[in-house]
Structure formats: C-alpha cells, structure tokens
N, C-alpha and C positions, 0 to 999 in steps of 0.2 A: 504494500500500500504506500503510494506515492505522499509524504507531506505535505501540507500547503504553508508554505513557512512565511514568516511575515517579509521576506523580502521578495517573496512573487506575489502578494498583493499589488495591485496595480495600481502606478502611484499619475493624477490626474494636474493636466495644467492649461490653465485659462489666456490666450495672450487676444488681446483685443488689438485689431486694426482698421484704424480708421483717419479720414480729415476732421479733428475741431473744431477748425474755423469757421465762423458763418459770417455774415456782414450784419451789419445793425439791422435787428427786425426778425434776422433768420431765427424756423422754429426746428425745421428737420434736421435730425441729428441720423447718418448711418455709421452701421460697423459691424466689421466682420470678427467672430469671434471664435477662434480655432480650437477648439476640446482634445486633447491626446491626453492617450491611457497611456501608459508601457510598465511593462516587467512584472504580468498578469502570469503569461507562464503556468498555466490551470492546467496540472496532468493529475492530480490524485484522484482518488476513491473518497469514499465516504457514504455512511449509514441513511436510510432515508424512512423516515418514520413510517409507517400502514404501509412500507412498498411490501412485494411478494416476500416469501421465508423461502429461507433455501439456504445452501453452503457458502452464497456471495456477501450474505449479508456483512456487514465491516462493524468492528468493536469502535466506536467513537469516535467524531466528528475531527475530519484533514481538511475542511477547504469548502466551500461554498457548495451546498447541496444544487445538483442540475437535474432536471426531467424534460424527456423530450417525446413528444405523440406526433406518431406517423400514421397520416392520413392519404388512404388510398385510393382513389376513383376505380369503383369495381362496377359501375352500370354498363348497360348492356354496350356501350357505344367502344370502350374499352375490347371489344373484340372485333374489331374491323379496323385495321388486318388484325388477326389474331398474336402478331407479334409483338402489339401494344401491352399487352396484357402480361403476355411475359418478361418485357424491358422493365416495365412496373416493377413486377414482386425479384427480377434480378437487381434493380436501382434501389429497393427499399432494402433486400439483404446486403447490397453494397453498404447502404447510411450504416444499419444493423453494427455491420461490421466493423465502421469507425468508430464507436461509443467507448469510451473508456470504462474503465472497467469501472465499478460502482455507482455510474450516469443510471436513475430511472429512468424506460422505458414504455411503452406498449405500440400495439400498431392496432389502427383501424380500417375497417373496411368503409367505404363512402356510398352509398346509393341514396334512393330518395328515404333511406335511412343508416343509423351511426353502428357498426355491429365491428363488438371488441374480437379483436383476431387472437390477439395474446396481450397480455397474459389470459384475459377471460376473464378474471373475477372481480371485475372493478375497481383496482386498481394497479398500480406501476410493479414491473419486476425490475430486480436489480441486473446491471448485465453484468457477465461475467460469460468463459467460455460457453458455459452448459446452456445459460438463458439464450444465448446470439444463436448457439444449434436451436434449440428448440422453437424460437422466433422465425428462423428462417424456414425451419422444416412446417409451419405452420401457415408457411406463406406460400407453399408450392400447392397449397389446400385452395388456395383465392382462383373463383370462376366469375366471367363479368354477366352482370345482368337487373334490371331494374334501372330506376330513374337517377336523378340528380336532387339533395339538396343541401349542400356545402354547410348552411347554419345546424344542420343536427349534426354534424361532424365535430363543428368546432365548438357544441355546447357538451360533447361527450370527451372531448380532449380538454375539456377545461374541469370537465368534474374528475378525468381521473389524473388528473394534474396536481388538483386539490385534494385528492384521496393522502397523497407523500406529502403536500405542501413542500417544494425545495424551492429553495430563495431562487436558483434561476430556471424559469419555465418558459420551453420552447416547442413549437409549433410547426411544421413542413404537409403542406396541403398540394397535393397531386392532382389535378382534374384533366378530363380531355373534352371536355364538353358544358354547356350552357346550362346555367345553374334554374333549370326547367320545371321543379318538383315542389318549389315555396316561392310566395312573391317575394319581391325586390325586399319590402318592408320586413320578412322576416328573415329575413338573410342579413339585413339593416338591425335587427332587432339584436341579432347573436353577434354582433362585432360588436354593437354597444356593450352588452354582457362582460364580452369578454375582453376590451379594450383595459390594457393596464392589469392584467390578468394573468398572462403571456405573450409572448412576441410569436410572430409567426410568419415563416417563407412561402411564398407560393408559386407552384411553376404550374405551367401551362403547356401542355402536351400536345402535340397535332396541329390543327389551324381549324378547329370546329369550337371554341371556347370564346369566351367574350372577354376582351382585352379589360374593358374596363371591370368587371368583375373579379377578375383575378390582380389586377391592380391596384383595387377598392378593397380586395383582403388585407395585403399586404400591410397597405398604408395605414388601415385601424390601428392592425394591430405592429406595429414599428417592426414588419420584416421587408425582406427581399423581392421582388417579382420577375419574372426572368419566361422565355420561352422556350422550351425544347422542342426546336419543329420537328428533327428523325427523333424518333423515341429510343433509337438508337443510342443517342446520347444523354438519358439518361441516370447510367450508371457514375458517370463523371462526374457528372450536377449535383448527384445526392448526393455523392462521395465529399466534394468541397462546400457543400452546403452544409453538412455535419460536422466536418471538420473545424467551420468556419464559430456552427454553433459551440463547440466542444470548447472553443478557446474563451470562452465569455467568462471572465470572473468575479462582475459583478454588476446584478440586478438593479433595475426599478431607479437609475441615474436618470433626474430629473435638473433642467436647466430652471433655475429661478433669477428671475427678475423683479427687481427692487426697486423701485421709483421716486423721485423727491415730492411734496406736492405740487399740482400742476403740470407734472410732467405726462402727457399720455404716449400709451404704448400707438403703431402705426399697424403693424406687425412682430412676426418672431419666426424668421422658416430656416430650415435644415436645408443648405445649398449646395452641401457635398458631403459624401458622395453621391447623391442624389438630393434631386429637389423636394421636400415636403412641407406645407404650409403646417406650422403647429399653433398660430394664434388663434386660433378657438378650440384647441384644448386645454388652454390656460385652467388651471386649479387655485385656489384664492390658499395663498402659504403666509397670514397676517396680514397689518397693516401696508398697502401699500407695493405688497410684494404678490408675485404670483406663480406658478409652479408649471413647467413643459415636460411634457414626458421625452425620453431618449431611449428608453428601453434599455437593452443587457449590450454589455463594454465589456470587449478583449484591447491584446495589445492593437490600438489604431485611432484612428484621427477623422476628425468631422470638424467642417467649417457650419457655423450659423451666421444668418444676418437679420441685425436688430435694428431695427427703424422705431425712434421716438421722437414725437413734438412736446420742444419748451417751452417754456412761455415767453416772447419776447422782451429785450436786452438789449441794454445800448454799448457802444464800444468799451471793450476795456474787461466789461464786465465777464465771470466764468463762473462754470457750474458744474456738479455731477450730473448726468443726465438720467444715467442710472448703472447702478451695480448687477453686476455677472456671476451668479455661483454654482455650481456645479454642488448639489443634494443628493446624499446615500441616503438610507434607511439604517438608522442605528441595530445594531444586532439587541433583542431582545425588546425591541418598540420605545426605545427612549428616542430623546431629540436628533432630529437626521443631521446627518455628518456633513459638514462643509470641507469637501475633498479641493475646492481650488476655486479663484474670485478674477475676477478680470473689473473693469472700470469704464465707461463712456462719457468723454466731457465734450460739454460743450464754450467754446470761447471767443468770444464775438470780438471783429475784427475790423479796421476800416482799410486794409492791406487787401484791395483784390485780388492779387495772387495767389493768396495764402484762402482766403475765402473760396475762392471758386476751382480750385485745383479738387480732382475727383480722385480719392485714394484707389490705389491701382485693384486692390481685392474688390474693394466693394463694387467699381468698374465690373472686373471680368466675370463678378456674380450675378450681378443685375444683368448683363447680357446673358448668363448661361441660365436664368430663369425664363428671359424672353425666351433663347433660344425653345426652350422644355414647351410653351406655352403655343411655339405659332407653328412648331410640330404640330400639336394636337389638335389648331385650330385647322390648320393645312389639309391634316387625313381626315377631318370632319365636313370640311368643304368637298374634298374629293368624293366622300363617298353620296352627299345629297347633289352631287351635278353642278355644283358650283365650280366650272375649271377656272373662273377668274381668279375668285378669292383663292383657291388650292394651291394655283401660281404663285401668285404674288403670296403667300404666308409660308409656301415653302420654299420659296427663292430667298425669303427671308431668313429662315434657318438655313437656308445654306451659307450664304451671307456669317453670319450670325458663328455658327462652328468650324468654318475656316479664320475669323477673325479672334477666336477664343484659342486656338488649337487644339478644338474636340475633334481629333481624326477616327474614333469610333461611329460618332452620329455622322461626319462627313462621307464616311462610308455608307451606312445605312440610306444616308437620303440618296444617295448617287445610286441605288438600286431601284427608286422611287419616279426620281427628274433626272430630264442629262442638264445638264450644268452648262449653261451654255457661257457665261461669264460669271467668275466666284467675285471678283470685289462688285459688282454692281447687284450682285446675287439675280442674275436675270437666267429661268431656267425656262423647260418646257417638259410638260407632265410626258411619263411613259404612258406606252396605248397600253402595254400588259404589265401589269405589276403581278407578279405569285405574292401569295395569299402569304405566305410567311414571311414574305421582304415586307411589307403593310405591317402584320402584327408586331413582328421583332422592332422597327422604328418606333411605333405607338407604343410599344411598354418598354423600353429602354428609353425614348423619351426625354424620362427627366433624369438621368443618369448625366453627372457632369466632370469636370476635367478640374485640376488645381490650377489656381495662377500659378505661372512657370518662373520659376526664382533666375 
C-alpha cells in the first residue's frame, strides 16, 4: 500500500494577470487568473467505508478516498455494427484496468434504464487484482438492447457513489445515441441533482448522439467531452480518461470571490483549458464573497477570467477590486482551507498609454472565447440554411484560431471551409462535410490554446 505523505499533497498557486489602469471614470476591471496544483502524485490505496468486503479491503486511511462509476450505453442502437458493442465493454475493461488498487468502483449498464453490472449490491467494490477479473469477466455478460435515458444512469452513479462517500467522486458516461427515453427537463432535472456531487466525463461514440447533450453533461457536472467517431478508438480514450481521473488529489476546489462594497461581479469563466461560463453557479461563501465550483485537481493548470465593475474614480485614486482564493473542504467539516489568494486592483490613470494598453492574457482569452462562441454560432447557421451567416461566423473562427495559435481548431475548421484567405478570415462553406468532421469541431469547440510565452 502506497503512502500519501504530506509532501504529495498538492500544493496550489494563485498568480493574477492583468492591466490596472483605467482612465478617470473607468469601471471595468479584467484579469486572468492562473490556478496550478503540483506534486499531487496520488498513487496509494486506501479503505473506503460500505465499499464491497473482500481481501482488498486496506487497514486505514493513505491519501484521499476516490470512487469512480462507469456508465455504459447498452441500448439496442449499440449493436449496429455489432463491433460497437464490443469496443465498449473492451474500453470499459481497459478504464477497469487502470484503477489503482484501492480506487472504489462499479460499472453500469445504460438503457432507458440504470442496471448495476458489478459489483450488484448497491454499492462500490474495492479494486484490486481479483475485483478488475471479476469486473471485467462481468462485462463480457453486457448485450445491447432497449432505449436511452442518460439521467437514470447518472442518478444510480451518484447513489452508489454515496453508498462509500470518498472525498473524490468520478463519473465516465458512454453513449452512442440521443438521449430518447426522458425529456430534456428530466435529464435537466438529474445534472441539477447531481451537480457538485461528482465530476463526470462524457464521450460520444459514433455520429448518431446529440452534440449538445453530451456537452450539456459534461459541463454540469465539471468533466470532459470529447468524440470517439471509430469506436475503435475507444480503448485509448478510456484508458487516458482514467488515468487522467486517477491523478486527482483533491476534491470539491472551489474559486471564491470577494468583493469590496460597490464593487459588482461582470462574470467568472474557466478559459483554459476549455471555455466554461461558471457565473451562475456562484454559491453565497458570506458577506460579500461568493463560491465557483472547479471540481477535482491533479498535478495541472487552469486559467480563469474575472470581469468586475467599480464604482467610479478620479485620477490618482486605487483600489482592491476584488480578492482571488482558491477553497478546500477542511477534512472532518470544519472551516474550508485557503490553499492560495491572488488580488485585482484597480488604479485610475490620466497616462493613456498605460490606460488603454490591453494585457496580452486577457487579449488572447477574450479572442479564444469568441473564437469557442462563433464556432457554434457558425455550425448553427449551417445547419438551419443560413450559408450567409455560416460564412461569415466561421470565416471568423478561422480568423480568430490562426490569430490565437489554436492549430487544433485551425485544423478542425479546414475540414468544414476551405480557407480561402486566413488574415481577412474570408472562406467558403464545403458542399460535403462527414458527419464526424461537424461533431468533432462542435464539441471541441471550446477547447482552447495558452498564450504562448
């Protein structure tokens, strides 16, 4: 059994980047505010309360308890080709196979209802060699057939999630098909549930699944979205998607913002590595302060951008705008840990230069959020027959990710438009696009690039 020693705690740091200066009058304040974990280093075991009995069990707590439910798309659509079906339960025993020894598990099966594969009894088994055979040999069992409805999946992955209670709980949702079998509103109803609950990844298998649905998971619940167009590939995906879960050392890391009076918030979004708006999940953390979820941190780095208006200020004058803190969960329910603090001032100027000069982060965010935004507007137009607007919003992201140096999206759109001039971003729509070049741009998206040092 692996230690979790206090020096692979993961130790968190706040560095705010921004312009200060405003001219007399100015209220908008931005900045980009860079979050990095390191020397997290999560390789132990450890005991997980109500998980299954057996010889895995571990004599007392090495390192942040993890659970993780894997959810399967077993409807009938899952057999067409019949090879989908078996890439599945070969990519779930792949995840299987990367769980460290002591991680609770279970796997579920998905149709237009939630059926426990393993363990079976309601709740989590600990893995170890015996459980990982038994898991897998349990998966050669899974036949596809029945409907779709994604929220009884993920309302059965949160009860046996909550059966162990381990501080980090995670989430990996399989589908290949449109979530057909509950409305919209109850599928709306189980991410509210389960938001803040666990974090959860979601791929999208084939090119018969609805882009925004499986990116509408993801984003509740603070995971991943990604498409596996040959189901082929698979086994890859789950494999670094588990691995990726495995390194998370600790849970429930919420960004709190602090405000002076007068001071209102604009926004608060996650701009890398992907775009997520989190200003209306704000949670009220006291006077004046307020709480953003970030979900579960291994060793890695995320940029936010914080927009707030002052009150205005004549020259000279300077301010906090607002304080930046990075919030644990104290172990045992006492006061949450202030892991790391950053600052935003504002200081009013009669130096135009200094005033109107645009800090170069918050620059290449603000374009890599348009960029994320006129994608979507783009494939939205294209698909209701608007080729004006399609043009012209994805000439723009083209524009847009050669001027950022996103050469992922640069690619993806060039399978979409040919490009007929990238600085004036002037394209023209292809007559055939395949159906996975379309979804793969739509749910990568908001996937963005660092400014380049």
């Amino acid at each position: 059994m692996a230690v979790f020693s206090k020096s692979q705690v993961p130790q968190f740091s706040v560095d705010v980047y921004q312009n200060a200066y405003l001219p007399e009058g100015g209220r908008e304040v931005n900045a980009i505010v860079t979050v990095t974990s390191t020397g997290g280093g999560t390789t132990g075991g450890f005991p997980l309360p109500g998980a299954a009995a057996g010889p895995s069990e571990l004599p007392g707590p090495a390192g942040p308890s993890a659970g993780v439910v894997l959810m399967v798309d077993c409807s009938g659509s899952m057999d067409y080709p019949p090879t989908k079906m078996r890439n599945a339960r070969d990519a779930t025993a792949a995840a299987i196979d990367t769980l460290r020894d002591g991680v609770a598990f279970a796997v579920v099966a998905g149709t237009h209802k939630a059926a426990e594969v393993f363990p079976g009894n309601g709740r989590l088994a600990v893995a170890d060699p015996a459980t990982r055979a038994q898991a897998k040999d349990a998966l050669r069992r899974l036949t596809a057939g029945g409907g779709t409805a994604i929220g009884t999946w993920l309302r059965l992955a949160d009860r046996l999630l909550a059966s162990a209670d381990p501080s980090i709980r995670h989430g990996i949702v399989l589908t290949d098909g449109r979530n057909e079998h509950e409305s919209p509103e109850e599928l709306r109803s189980a991410l509210d549930a389960c938001a803040g609950r666990f974090t959860c990844d979601a791929r999208g298998v084939g090119t018969d699944w609805e882009v925004k649905e499986v990116t509408g998971i993801a984003s509740a619940l603070l995971g991943t979205a990604d498409i596996v167009a040959d189901p082929s590939g698979l086994a890859a995906d789950f494999t670094s998607m588990m691995e990726t879960a495995m390194g998370k050392g600790v849970a429930d890391v919420a960004l709190r913002l602090w405000t002076p009076v007068g001071v209102e918030i604009v926004f608060v979004k996650q701009v890398a590595p992907a775009v997520e708006d989190l200003t209306g999940r704000r949670t009220v953390a006291g006077p004046r302060a307020g709480d953003y979820p970030t979900g579960s941190w291994g060793d890695e780095s995320r940029d936010y951008h914080v927009c707030v208006r002052v009150p205005e200020a004549g020259v000279g004058q300077e301010m906090l705008a607002a304080r930046v803190s990075l919030i644990a969960p104290a172990a045992g329910g006492g006061a949450p840990e202030v892991l790391s603090q950053g600052l935003v001032r504002a200081v009013w100027t009669d130096d135009l230069a200094a005033s109107t000069a645009i800090n170069a982060q918050v620059a290449h965010y603000t374009g890599q959020a348009e960029l994320a935004q006129v994608i979507q507007q783009g494939l939205q137009a294209r698909k209701s027959g608007d080729i004006g607007g399609a043009t012209a919003k994805l000439g723009r992201a083209v524009q847009l990710a050669a001027r950022s140096g996103n050469e992922d999206t640069a690619k993806l759109l060039s399978k979409v438009v040919d490009v007929v001039d990238v600085a004036t971003g002037t394209v023209r729509l292809k007559a055939k696009v395949a159906d996975a070049d379309e979804m793969t741009l739509e749910t990568r998206s908001t996937k963005t690039v660092r400014v380049k040092k």
